[in-house]
N, C-alpha and C positions, 0 to 999 in steps of 0.2 A: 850625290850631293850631301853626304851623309859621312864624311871622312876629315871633314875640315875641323882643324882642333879649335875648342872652345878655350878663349883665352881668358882664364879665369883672373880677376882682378885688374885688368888690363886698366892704365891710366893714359890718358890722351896723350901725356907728357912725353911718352916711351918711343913717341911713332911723328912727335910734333915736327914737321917742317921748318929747319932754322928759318928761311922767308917767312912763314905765318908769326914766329915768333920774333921778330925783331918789327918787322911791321906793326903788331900789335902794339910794342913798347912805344914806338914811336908816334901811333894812335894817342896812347892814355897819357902820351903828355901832351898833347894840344889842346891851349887854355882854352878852346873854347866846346869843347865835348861835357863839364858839366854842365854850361850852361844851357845845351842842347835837349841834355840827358832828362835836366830838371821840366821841361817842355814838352817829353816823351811821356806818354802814359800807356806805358804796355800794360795794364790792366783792361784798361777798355780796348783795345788792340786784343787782344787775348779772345775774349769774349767777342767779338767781332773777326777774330779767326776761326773762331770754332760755330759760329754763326753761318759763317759762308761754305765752311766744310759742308757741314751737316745738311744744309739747305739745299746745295748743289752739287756734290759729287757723291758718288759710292762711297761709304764705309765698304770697307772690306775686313773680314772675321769669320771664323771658324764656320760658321754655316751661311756666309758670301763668298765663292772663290776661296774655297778654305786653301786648297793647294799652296794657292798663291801667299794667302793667310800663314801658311807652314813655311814658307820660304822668308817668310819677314819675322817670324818668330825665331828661326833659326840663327837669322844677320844677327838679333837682338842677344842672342844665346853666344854667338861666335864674342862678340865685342862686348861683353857683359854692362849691356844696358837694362838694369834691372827695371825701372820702371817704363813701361812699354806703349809708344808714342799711339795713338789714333792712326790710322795709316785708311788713304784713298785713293783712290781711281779716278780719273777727270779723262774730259774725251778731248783729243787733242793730236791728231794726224801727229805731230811734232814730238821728235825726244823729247821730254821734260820731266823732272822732278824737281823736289823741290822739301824743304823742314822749313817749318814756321810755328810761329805759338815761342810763349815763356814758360808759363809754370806749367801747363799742359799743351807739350811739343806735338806738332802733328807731319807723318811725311806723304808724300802725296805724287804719284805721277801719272803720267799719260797711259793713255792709249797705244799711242806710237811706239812708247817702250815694249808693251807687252808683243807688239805685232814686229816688232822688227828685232826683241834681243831673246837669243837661247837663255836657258835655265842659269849658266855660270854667268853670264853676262848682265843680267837681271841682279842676279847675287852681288856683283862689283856696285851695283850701280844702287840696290839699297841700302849695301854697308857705308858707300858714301854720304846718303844722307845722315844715317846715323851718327855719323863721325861726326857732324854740325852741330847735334844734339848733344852728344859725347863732350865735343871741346867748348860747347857752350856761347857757339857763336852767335846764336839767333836774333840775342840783342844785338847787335852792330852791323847783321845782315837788316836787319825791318828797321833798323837807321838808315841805312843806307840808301833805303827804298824809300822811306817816308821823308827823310830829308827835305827836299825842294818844297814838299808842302809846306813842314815844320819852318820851312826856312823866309818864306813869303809871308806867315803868319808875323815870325817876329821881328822882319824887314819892316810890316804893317804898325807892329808896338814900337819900333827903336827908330823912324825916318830912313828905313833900308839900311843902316848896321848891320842888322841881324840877319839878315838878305845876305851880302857880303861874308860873316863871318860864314855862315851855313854852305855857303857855296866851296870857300876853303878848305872844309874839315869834310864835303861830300868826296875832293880828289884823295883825301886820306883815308876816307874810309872805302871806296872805292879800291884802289890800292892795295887794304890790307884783305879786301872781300876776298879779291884776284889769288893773293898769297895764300890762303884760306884753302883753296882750294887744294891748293898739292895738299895738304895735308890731309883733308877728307876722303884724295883716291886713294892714301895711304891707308885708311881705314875701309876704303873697299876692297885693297887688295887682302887685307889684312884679313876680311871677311869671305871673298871669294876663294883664296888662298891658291890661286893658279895664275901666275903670270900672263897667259896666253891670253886668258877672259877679260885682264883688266887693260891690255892692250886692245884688245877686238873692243871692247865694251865704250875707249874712250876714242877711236878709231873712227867706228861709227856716227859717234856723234860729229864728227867732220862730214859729215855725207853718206847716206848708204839707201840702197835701193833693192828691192825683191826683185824687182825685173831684170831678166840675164837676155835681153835683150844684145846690148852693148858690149855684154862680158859682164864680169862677179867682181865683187871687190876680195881687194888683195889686202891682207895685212902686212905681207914682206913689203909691196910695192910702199905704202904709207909709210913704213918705217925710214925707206929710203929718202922720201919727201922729209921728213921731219931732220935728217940729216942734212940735205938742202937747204932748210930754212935756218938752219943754224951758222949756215956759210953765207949767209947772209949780215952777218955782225964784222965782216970784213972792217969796215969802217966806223969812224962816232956817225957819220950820217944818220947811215942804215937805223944803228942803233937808236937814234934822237927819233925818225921817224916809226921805228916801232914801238916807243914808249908813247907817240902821241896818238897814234890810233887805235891803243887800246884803252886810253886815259879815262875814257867815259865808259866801258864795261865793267862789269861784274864778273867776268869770269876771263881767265888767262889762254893765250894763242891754246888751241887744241895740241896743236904739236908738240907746245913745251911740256904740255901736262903728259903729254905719253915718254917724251924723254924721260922726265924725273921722276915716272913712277918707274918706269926699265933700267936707271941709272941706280935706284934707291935697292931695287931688287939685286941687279948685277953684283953693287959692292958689298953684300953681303948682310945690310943693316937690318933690312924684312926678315933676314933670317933670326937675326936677334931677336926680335919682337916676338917671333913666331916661337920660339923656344925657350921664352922669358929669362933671357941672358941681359936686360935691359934694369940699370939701376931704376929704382922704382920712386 
């Protein structure tokens, strides 16, 4: 794990996902995100994430799970994230991770990761949070999340106005959370720097089991599903119905996100980044 080039200088910009970017644009013009914004107090959010950190999950650092410690310092090294997030451990049967925090970003995953993903796969998957950090999404993610509260509060100030508006700009922010994401496995490929891993790694997270009970998972076999699901846009139907079922997540079909990071890599673009042939 010790052969992955440090991309020195490296700007989120180089590696941006056009969906995350035009999504964004179309975020910061709806009129009602200042209003939202001025309602948001990530200070005391702040302080109340590093609250809950600290209280209840593992720090982990050079004399906790230093190893591990070593593998997060290296994401940070790989993706030239100079100043260097809190990072935890939470117990949690379930894949999960996860970056939160403003001024003092924190990344944090499970248990499940560590018992169910190898060394390179691990690597995909904390360069991605990194990448959040990096593109500086965190405000519009802990929007996203706090929303409905934010949004009943000012529903309560305006005669449910503010209710209405908050619920509109939740499906856009929503939305752009979704788009968000290709671009941060972009940055965990970017960090693990082996295609293989960052397929297995986002793979996984569709399903996977230690027990070879049944038989083992396949990554060929997945690849071929994800091809499937793409022959599924035959019609506007299909299509109308798979934009409604994912309307209320945060995170994009699995399948698509391991297309467009194996599509990103194929045409050649990863390479650019990766040998800084990327206007800056």
């Amino acid at each position: 794990m010790n052969n992955q080039k440090n991309l020195h200088g490296l700007n989120h910009r180089e590696y941006e996902h056009p969906f995350d970017k035009a999504a964004l644009q179309t975020l910061e013009k709806t009129p009602a995100l200042p209003l939202i914004l001025k309602a948001f107090n990530k200070n005391t959010l702040d302080k109340l994430f590093k609250l809950q950190h600290a209280g209840s999950k593992v720090e982990i650092s050079e004399s906790h799970f230093p190893k591990l410690y070593r593998i997060f310092l290296k994401a940070c090294e790989i993706l030239n994230v100079q100043n260097i997030p809190k990072f935890y451990l939470f117990e949690d049967y379930n894949v999960n991770a996860y970056a939160t925090g403003f001024t003092y970003p924190i990344v944090s995953i499970s248990s499940g990761v560590l018992e169910r993903f190898n060394e390179k796969e691990l690597m995909f998957i904390i360069g991605h949070e990194l990448g959040h950090i990096k593109s500086e999404h965190l405000l519009y993610h802990q929007l996203a999340t706090w929303l409905p509260t934010i949004g009943r509060f000012l529903g309560y100030l305006t005669l449910g106005i503010g209710d209405l508006v908050a619920t509109g700009l939740q499906y856009s922010l929503l939305y752009w959370y979704r788009m968000s994401e290709y671009t941060c496995d972009r940055a965990g490929l970017l960090t693990v720097q082996d295609k293989q891993a960052a397929i297995s790694a986002l793979s996984k997270l569709g399903g996977y089991t230690t027990s070879t009970t049944y038989g083992s998972f396949s990554t060929e076999a997945y690849l071929e599903q994800v091809e499937r699901f793409e022959d599924l846009d035959f019609d506007q139907l299909d299509k109308l119905v798979k934009n409604i079922a994912i309307m209320d997540s945060s995170h994009p079909w699995t399948t698509l996100r391991v297309k467009y990071i194996k599509k990103w890599y194929e045409q050649g673009d990863y390479e650019k980044v990766l040998n800084r042939n990327t206007a800056r």
